[in-house]
KEKE-3310 file (N, C-alpha, C; in steps of 0.2 Angstrom, whole numbers, plus 5000, padded with zeros to 4 digits):
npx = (5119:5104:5107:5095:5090:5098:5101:5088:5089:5099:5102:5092:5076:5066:5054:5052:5049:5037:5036:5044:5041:5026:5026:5029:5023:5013:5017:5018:5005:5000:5009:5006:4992:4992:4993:4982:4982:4978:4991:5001:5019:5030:5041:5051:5058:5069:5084:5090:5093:5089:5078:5066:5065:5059:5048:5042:5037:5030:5020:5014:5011:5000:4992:4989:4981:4972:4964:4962:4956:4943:4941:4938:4925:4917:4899:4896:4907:4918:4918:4929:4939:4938:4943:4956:4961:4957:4967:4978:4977:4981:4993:4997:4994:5004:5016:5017:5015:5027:5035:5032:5038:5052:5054:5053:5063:5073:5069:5074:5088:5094:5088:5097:5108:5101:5099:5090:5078:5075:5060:5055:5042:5031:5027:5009:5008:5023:5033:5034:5022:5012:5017:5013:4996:4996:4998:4988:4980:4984:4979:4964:4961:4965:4958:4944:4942:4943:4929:4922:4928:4922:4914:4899:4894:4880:4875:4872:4881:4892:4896:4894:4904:4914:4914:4916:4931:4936:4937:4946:4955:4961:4962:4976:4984:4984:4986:4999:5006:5006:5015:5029:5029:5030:5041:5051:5051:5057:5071:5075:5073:5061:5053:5053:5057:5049:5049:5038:5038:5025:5022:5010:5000:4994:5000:5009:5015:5021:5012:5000:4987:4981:4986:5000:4994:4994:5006)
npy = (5048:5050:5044:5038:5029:5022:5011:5004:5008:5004:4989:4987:4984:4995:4993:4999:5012:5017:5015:5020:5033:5035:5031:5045:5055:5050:5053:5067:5073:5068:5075:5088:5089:5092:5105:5109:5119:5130:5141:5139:5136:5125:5112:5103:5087:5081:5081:5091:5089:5076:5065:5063:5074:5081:5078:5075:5091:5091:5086:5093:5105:5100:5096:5108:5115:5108:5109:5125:5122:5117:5131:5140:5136:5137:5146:5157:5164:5180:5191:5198:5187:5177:5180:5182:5171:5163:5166:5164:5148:5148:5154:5141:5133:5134:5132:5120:5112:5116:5109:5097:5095:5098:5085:5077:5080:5075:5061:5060:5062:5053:5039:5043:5036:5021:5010:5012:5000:4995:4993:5002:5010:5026:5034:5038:5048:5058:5050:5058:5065:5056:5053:5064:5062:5054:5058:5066:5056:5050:5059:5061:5047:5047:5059:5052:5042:5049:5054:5042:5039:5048:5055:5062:5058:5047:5030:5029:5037:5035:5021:5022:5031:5021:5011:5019:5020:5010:5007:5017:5017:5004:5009:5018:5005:5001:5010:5012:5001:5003:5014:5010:5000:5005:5014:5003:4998:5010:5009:4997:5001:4998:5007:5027:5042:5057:5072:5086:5102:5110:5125:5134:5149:5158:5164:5171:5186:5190:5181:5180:5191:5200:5202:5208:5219:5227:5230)
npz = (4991:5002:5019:5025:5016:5009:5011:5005:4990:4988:4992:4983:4989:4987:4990:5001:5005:5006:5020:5027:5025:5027:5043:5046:5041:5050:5061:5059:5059:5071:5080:5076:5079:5093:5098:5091:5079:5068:5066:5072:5075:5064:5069:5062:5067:5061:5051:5040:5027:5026:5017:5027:5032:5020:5019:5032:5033:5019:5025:5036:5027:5021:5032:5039:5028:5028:5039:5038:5025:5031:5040:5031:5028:5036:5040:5046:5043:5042:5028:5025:5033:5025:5013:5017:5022:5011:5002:5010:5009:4995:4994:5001:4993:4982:4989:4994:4979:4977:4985:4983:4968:4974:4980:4969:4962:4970:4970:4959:4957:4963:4956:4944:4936:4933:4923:4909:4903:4884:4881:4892:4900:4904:4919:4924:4935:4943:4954:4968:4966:4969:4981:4987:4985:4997:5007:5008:5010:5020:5031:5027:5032:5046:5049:5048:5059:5068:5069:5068:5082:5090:5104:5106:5094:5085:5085:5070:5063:5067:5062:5048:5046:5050:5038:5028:5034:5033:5018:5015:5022:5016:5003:5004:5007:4994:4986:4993:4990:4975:4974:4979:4970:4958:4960:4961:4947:4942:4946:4942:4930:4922:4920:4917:4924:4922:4923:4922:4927:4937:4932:4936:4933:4938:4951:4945:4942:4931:4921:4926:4919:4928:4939:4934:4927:4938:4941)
capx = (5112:5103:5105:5089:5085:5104:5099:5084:5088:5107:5100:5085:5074:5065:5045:5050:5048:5030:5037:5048:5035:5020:5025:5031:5014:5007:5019:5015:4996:5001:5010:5000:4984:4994:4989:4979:4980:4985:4994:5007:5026:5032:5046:5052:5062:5072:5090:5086:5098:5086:5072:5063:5063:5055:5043:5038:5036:5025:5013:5014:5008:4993:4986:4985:4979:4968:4962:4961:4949:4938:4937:4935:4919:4911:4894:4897:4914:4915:4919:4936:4943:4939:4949:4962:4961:4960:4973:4982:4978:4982:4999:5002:4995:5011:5020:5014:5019:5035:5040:5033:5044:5058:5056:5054:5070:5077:5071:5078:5095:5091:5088:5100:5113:5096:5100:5083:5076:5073:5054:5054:5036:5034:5020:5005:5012:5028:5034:5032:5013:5009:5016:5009:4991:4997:4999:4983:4975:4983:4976:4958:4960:4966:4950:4937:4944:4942:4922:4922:4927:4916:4910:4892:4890:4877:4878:4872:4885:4899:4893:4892:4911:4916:4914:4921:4938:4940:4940:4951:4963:4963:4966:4981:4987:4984:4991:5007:5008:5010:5019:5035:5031:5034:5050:5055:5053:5061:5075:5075:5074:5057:5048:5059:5055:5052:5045:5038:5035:5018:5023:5006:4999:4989:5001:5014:5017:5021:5009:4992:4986:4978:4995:5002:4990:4993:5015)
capy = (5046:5051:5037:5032:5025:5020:5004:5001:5005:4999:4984:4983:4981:4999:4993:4997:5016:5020:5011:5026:5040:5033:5032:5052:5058:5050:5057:5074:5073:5068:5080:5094:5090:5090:5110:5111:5125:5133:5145:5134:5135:5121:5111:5097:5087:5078:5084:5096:5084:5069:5064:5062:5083:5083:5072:5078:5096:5092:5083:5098:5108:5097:5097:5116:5117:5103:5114:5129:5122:5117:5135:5145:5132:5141:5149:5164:5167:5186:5190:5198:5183:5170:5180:5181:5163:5160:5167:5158:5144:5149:5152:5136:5127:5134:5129:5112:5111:5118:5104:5091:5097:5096:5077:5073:5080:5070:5054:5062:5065:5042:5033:5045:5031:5019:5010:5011:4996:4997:4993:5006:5015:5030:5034:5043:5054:5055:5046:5063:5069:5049:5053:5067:5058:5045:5061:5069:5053:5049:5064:5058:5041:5052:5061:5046:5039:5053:5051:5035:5036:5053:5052:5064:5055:5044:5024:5027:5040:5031:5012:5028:5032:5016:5010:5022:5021:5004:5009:5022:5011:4998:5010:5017:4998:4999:5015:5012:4996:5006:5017:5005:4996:5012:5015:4997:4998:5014:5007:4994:5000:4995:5014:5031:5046:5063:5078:5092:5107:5113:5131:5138:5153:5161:5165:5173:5193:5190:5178:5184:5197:5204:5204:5211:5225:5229:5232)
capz = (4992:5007:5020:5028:5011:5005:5011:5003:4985:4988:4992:4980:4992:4988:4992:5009:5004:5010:5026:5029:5022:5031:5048:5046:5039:5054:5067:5058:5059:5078:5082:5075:5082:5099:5099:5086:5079:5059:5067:5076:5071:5062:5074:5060:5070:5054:5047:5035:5021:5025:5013:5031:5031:5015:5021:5037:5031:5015:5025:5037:5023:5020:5037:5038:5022:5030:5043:5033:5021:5036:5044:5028:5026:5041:5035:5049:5043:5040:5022:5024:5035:5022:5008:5018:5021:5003:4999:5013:5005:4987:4994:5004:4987:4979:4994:4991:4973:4975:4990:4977:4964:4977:4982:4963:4960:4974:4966:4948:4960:4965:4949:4939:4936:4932:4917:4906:4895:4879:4883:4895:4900:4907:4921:4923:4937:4946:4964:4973:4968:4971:4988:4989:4986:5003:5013:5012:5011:5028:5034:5028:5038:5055:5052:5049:5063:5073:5068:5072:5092:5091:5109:5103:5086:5088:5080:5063:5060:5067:5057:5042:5047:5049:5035:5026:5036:5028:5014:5014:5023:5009:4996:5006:5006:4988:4984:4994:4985:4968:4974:4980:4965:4953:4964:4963:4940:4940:4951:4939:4922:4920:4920:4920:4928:4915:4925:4922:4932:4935:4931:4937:4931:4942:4955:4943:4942:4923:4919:4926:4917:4933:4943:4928:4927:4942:4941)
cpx = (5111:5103:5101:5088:5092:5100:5095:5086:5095:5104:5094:5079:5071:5057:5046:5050:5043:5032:5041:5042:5029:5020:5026:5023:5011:5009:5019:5011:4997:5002:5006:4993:4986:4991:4983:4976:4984:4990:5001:5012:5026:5041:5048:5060:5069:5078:5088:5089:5097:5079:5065:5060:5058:5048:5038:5036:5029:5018:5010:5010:5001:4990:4986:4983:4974:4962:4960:4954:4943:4936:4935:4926:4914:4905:4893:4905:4913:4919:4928:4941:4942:4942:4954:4965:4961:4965:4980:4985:4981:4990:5001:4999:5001:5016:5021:5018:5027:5041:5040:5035:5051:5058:5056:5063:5078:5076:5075:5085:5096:5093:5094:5105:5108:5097:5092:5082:5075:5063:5051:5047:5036:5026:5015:5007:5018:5028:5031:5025:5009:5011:5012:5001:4991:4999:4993:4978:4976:4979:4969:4956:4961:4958:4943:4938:4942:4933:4920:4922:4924:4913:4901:4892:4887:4879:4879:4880:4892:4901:4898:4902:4916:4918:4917:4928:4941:4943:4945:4957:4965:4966:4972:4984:4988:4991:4999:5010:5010:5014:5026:5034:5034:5042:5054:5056:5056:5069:5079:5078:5069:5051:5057:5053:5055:5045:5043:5034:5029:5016:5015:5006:5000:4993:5009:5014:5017:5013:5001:4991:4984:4982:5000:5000:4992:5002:5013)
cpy = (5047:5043:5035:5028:5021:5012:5000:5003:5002:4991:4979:4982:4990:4998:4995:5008:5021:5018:5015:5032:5040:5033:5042:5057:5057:5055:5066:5077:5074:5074:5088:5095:5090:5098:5112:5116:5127:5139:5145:5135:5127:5120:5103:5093:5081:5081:5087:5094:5077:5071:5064:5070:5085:5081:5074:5086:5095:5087:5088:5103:5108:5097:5102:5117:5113:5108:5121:5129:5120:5126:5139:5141:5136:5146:5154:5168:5174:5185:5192:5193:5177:5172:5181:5174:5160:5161:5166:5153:5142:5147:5144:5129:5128:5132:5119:5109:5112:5112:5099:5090:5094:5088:5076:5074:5076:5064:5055:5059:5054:5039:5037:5041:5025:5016:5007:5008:4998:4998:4999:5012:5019:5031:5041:5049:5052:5052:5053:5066:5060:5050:5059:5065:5054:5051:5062:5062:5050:5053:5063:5052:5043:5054:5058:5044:5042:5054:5045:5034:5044:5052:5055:5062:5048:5037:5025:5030:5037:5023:5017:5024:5025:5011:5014:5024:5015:5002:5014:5017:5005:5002:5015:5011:5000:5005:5016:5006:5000:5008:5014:5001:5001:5013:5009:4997:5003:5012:5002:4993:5000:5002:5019:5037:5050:5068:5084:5097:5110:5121:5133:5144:5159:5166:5168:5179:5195:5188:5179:5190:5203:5205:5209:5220:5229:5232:5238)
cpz = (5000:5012:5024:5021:5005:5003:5008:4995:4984:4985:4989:4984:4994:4988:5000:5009:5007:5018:5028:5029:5027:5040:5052:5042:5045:5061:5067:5060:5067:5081:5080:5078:5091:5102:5096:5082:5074:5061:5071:5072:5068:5067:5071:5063:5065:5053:5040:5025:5023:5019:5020:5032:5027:5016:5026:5033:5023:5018:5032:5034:5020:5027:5040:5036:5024:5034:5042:5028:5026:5039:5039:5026:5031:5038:5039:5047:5042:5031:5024:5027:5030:5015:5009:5021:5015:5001:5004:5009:5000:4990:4997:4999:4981:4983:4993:4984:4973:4978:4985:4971:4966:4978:4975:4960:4966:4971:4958:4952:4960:4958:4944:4933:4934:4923:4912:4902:4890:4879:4887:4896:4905:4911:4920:4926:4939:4953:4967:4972:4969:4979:4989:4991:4993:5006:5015:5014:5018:5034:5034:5032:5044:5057:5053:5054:5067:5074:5069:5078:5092:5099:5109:5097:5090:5082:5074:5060:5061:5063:5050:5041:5047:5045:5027:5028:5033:5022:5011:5018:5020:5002:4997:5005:4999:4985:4986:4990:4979:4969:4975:4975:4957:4955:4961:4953:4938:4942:4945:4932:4920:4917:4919:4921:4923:4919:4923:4928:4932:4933:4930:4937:4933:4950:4952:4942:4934:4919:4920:4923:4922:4935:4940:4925:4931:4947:4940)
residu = (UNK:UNK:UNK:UNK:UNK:UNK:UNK:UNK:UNK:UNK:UNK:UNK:UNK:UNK:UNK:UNK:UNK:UNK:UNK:UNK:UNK:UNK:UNK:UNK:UNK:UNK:UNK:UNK:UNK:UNK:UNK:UNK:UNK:UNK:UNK:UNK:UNK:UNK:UNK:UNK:UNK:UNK:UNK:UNK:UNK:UNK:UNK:UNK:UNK:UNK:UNK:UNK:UNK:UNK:UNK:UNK:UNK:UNK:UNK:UNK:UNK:UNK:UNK:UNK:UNK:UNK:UNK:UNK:UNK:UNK:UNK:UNK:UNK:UNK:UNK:UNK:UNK:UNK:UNK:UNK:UNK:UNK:UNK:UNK:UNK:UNK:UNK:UNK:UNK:UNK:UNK:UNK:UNK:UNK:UNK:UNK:UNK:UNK:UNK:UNK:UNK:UNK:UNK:UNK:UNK:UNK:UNK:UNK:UNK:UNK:UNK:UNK:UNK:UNK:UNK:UNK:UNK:UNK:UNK:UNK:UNK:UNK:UNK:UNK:UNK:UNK:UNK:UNK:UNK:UNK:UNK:UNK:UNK:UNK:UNK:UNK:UNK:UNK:UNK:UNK:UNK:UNK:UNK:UNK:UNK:UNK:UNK:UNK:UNK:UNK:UNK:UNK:UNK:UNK:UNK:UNK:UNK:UNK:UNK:UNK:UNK:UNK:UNK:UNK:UNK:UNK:UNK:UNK:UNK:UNK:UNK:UNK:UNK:UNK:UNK:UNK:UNK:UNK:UNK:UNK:UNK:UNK:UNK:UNK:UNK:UNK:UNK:UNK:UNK:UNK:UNK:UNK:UNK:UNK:UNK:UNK:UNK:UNK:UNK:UNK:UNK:UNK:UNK:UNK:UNK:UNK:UNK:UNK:UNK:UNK:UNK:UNK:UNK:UNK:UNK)
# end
């Protein structure tokens, strides 16, 4: 078992979860925005056999993709740099998938040993596309934030901003809450984990017809 986190489910004491995850989304965000710039290397400073790698890296993916979907929004964009930004995109939303595949198959790798009640339910999504949701939304509070100390936005919009930063930082609170508490009944017995892969279409060679056409 990885051990930044032995301790926590060793110990039962696995609501402490987003309290690893959460401070590495931020130092991501941090650090990215230090040149800011989607064409910057990736410099994950994590052991590449921690959950913390996993971690920094898929919220790396998100604030490119953050970024990304801001420049192709330009309404001078020329047309051939915004399909070549789409199709950025496209790929780093399979990039995306495929990491949140990988962490779930780290928590599969976790509870494997999990002895399952007989009651046992099973959730809506798994641990890793719930953190996934607690990456980008960290990404959304970075950016309200950043409209909030705005030094040209004028009061209304920073009041505007303001009050939508609170709310987005309650339903982080919330949503980290489910999330250690999903961890804490899988852990348990009380839920089990049963994933499937999102084996999207559209970016397959076989499976699009157009890609297909195109062998």
């Amino acid at each position: 078992m990885d051990s930044e986190i032995r301790s926590i489910f060793d110990a039962k004491i696995n609501t402490m979860f987003t309290a690893l995850a959460l401070p590495i989304f931020r130092e991501t965000i941090a650090t990215y925005h230090i040149d800011d710039h989607v064409d910057q290397p990736i410099n994950n400073p994590y052991p590449q056999d921690e959950i913390s790698h996993l971690l920094y890296n898929k919220c790396w993916i998100d604030t490119v993709q953050w970024h990304l979907e801001d420049i192709i929004r330009d309404p001078k964009i020329e047309p051939d740099k915004a399909l070549e930004i789409k199709r950025r995109i496209d790929k780093s939303n399979q990039h995306r998938t495929d990491l949140v595949e990988i962490i779930d198959d780290f928590f599969l790798t976790q509870f494997k040993d999990a002895e399952i009640k007989e009651n046992a339910a099973i959730n809506t999504e798994s641990p890793a596309w719930a953190i996934d949701r607690l990456s980008i939304l960290t990404l959304k509070i970075y950016h309200m934030r950043e409209e909030v100390e705005r030094a040209d936005a004028d009061p209304a919009h920073k009041e505007r901003c303001k009050a939508k930063l609170g709310i987005l930082e309650q339903q982080e609170e919330d949503l980290s809450l489910a999330i250690d508490q999903l961890l804490e009944d899988i852990a348990e017995g009380k839920k089990y984990m049963k994933v499937y892969k999102q084996m999207k279409m559209y970016n397959d060679d076989e499976l699009n017809p157009v890609l297909r056409g195109q062998k």
